[in-house]
N, C-alpha and C positions, 0 to 999 in steps of 0.2 A: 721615486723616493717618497718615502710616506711620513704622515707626525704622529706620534701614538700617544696617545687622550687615556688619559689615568683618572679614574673616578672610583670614590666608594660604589654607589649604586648607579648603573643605566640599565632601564631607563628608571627614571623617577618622577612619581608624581608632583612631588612638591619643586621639583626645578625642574620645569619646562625650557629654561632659557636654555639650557646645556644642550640639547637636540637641536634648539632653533638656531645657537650660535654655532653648533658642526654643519646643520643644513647647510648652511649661508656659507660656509668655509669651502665647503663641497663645491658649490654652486662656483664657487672661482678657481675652482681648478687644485684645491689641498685635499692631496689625498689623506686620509685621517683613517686608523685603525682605533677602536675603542676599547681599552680593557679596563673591566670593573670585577672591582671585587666580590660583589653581587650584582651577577653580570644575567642579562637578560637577554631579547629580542633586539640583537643590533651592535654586541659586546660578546668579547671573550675573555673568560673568566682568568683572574689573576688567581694562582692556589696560594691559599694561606695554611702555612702549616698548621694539623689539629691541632697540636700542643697549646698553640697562641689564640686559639677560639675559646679557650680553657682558661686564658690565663690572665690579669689584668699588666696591665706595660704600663711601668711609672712613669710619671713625667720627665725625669732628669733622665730617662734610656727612651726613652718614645722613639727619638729621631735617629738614635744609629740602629735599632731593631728595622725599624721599616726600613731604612736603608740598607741594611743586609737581608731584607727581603725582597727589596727591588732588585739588589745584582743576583741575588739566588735565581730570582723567575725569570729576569734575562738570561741569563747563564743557558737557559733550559728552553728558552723562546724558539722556536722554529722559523726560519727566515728573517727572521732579525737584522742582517744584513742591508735589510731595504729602508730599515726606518733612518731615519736622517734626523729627527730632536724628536724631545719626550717633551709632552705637555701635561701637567697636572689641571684638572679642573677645581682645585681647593687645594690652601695653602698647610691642610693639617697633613694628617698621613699621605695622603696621596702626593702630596708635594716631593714626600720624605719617600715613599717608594719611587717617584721619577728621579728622583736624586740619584740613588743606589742604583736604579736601571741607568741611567743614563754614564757615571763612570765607567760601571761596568761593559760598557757601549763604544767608549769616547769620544762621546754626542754631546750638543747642548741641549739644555733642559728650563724650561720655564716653569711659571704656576700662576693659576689668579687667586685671588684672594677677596673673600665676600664680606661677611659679619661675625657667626662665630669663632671661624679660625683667625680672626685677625682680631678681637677682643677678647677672647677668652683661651685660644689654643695659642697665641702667637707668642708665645715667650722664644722660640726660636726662628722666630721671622730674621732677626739682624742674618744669624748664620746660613740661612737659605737665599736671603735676597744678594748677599755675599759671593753664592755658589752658581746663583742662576743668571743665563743671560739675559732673564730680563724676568717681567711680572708683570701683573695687570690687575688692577681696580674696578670692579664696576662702578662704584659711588666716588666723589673727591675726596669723604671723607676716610675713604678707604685708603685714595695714594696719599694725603698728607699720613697719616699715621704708618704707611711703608715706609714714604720720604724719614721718616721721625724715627725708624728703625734700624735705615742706611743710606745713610744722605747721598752716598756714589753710586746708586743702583738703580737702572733702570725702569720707567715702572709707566706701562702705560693707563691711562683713563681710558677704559671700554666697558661704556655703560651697556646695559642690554636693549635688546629692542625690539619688535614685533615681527612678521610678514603682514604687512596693513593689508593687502590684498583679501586675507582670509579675517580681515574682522571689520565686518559691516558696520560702518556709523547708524544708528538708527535711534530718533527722538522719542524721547517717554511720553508717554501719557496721562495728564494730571487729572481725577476725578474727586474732588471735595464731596468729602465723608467718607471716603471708603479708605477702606486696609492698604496700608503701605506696606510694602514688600521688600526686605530690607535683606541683604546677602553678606555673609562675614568669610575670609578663606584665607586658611593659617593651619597647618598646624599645630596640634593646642599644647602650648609651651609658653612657659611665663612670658616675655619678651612680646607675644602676640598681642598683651593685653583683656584676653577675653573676660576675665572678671569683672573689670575695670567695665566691659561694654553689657555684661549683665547687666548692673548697677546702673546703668542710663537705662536699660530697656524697663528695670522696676520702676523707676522715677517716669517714666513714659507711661505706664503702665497704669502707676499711680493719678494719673492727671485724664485718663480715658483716650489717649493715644490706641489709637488703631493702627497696630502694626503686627508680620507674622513676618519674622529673622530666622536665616536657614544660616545654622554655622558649618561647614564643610572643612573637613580637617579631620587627622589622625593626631593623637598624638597623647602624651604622661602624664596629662592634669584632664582629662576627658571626666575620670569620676568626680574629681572637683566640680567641676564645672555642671556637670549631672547632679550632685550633689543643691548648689549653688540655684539652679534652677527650681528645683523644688523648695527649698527654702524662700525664694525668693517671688513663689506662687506661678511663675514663667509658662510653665507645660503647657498652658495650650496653646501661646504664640512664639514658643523659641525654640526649635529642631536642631538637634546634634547629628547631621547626616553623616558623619564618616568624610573617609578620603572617598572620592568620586575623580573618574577619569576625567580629560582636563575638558572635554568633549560636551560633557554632563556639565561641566561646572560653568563651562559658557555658552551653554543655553541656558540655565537659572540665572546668569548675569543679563544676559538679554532682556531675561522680562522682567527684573528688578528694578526698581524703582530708585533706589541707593546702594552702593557699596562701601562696607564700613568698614575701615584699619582702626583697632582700636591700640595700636601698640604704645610697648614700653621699655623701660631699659631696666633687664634682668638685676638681681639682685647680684647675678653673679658675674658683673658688665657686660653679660652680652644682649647684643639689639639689633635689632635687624638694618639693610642697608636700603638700596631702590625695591621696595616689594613690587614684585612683576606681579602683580594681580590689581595695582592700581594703573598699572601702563594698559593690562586688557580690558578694563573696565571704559578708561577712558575712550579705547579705541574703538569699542560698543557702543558708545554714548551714554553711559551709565552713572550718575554724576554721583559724585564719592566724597566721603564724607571720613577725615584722618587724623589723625594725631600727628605735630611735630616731631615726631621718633625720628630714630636714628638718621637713615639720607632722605625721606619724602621728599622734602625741600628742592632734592636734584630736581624732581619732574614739577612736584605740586605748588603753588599758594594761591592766595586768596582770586585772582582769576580764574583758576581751574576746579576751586574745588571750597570743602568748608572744613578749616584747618583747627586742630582743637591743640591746648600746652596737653600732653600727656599726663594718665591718673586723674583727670577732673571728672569724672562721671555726670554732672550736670553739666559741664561744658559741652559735651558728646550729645548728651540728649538736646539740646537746644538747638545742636545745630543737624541733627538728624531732623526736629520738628519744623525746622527753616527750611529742607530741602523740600521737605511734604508741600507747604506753605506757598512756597514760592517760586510757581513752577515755570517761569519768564525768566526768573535769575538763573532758575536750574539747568534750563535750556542752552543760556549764552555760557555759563560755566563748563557744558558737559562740549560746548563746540570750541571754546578755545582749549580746551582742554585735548580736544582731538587735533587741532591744529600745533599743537604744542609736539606732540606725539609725533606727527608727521613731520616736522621741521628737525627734530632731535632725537626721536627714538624709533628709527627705522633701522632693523638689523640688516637692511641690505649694506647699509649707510657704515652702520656700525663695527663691521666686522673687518673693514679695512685699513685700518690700523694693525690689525691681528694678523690678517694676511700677508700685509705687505712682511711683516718678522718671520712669520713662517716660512716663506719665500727663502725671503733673506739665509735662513737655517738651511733650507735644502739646498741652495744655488751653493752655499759655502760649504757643505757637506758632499755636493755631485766635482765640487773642482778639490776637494782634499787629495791627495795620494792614499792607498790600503795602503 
């Protein structure tokens, strides 16, 4: 019997945890089929009728359109028969097409729920958590605001977590006077903060701060930001490289000297939750440099790292110029920082909370009667 994994996009660059939390699922014996909507190497594609690629779906119909498109594409699913529970990887649409697949089924159905669908999309989280057997959080602040949505509803805490084996702890190198090498990685959307981390690199910049920041990320505020940099005289030490595979993007974290979160909480509530790019960083040795946004806090404070209140732009630069400075504090920060990781963010570790429900789903779906 299988669990089938509903996502907008697999694979995706910006959420690696989604692949490294199926690995790890694999690895214990769940058999997982993956369908995305823009489905790639690894995934089979859920059809979306033309019409709705045309069309905009209002808020108050979102959830029963996807859901009559989840039981349409089960309805049509070939072998179907074997799957035993739907699992959504995000509590927006795709929660709402495992919905529909899953009546259409008469399976249970889960969903996790991350940052934007749960501040900004989640106006019908109460009815979903309602419907599902159960849901899952990566951040605390993720399950208190489910809990606050439907106090009777299950909801586990499953933060994400690494394969430590493939990411080598290895200490920086400190050379007074020379170029700091400073690494940012977000997609470029308000909430990331990057303006906010211009604004320290000019104030850096202004004071003869020797520094060259690589910002890696796709994403809707890029000409801003391109904009912002010229304005702000940056071009010759601040690079907009694009989305880069995750491959590319840690090896630049390797030889970096810092990595910077400069986030923020959107204008339009939404904020990000554990950024897995501070958990890889850490796992490199790469001592990181954040903003109190949204869940940092789960993994980061002041012994792992150098924590800034979010929008302080002098905050940011200060403590980016402490990490240069101070490369014995950097040192002991970037290794508890790693032992942090190991004791609490190991997705071998972590996925067994998730497993054991998945289990639980199939064992109780192999003893039903057709």
């Amino acid at each position: 019997m299988r669990i089938a994994y509903i996502l907008d996009s697999y694979p995706s660059l910006s959420e690696t945890f989604l692949a490294r939390e199926i690995a790890a699922l694999r690895v214990r014996g769940i058999e997982i089929t993956i369908f995305a909507i823009h489905a790639g190497d690894g995934a089979t594609a859920i059809p979306i009728p033309p019409f709705l690629r045309a069309t905009k779906i209002f808020p108050q119909t979102r959830t029963r359109v996807w859901k009559k498109i989840g039981a349409h594409w089960w309805n049509g699913l070939p072998n179907r028969q074997s799957i035993a529970h739907v699992h959504a990887g995000f509590a927006s649409h795709p929660a709402a097409l495992a919905w529909g697949a899953a009546e259409a089924a008469n399976v249970s159905w889960s969903f996790s729920a991350h940052a934007r669908d749960i501040w900004v999309e989640g106006d019908d989280l109460s009815e979903k958590l309602g419907a599902a057997r159960f849901a899952t959080s990566c951040t605390r602040a993720g399950v208190e605001a489910l809990h606050a949505k439907n106090e009777q509803s299950e909801i586990l805490y499953a933060p994400h977590g690494l394969e430590l084996l493939k990411f080598p702890f290895q200490e920086r190198e400190w050379r007074r006077g020379g170029v700091m090498k400073l690494l940012s990685v977000g997609r470029l959307v308000e909430k990331k903060g990057f303006a906010i981390l211009l604004e320290s690199l000019a104030q850096l910049r202004r004071e003869n701060f020797l520094f060259a920041m690589t910002i890696i990320g796709q994403g809707s505020e890029r000409s801003n930001l391109q904009r912002q940099i010229q304005q702000l005289r940056l071009g010759g030490c601040v690079r907009l490289a694009g989305a880069l595979p995750n491959g590319e993007t840690l090896a630049m974290m390797q030889r970096a000297h810092a990595l910077v979160f400069a986030g923020v909480a959107a204008r339009d509530g939404d904020r990000d939750g554990l950024p897995n790019v501070l958990l890889e960083a850490a796992a490199l040795g790469t001592p990181i440099v954040a903003t109190r946004a949204g869940s940092v806090t789960d993994f980061a404070d002041e012994n792992t790292a150098w924590l800034c209140a979010p929008n302080e732009a002098a905050s940011l630069a200060r403590a980016i110029a402490e990490v240069w400075r101070g490369g014995e504090i950097a040192r002991n920060k970037a290794a508890a920082a790693r032992a942090r990781l190991e004791a609490n963010f190991s997705v071998a570790s972590n996925v067994e909370a998730l497993a054991t429900k998945f289990q639980s789903a199939i064992d109780t779906r192999e003893s039903t009667p057709e």
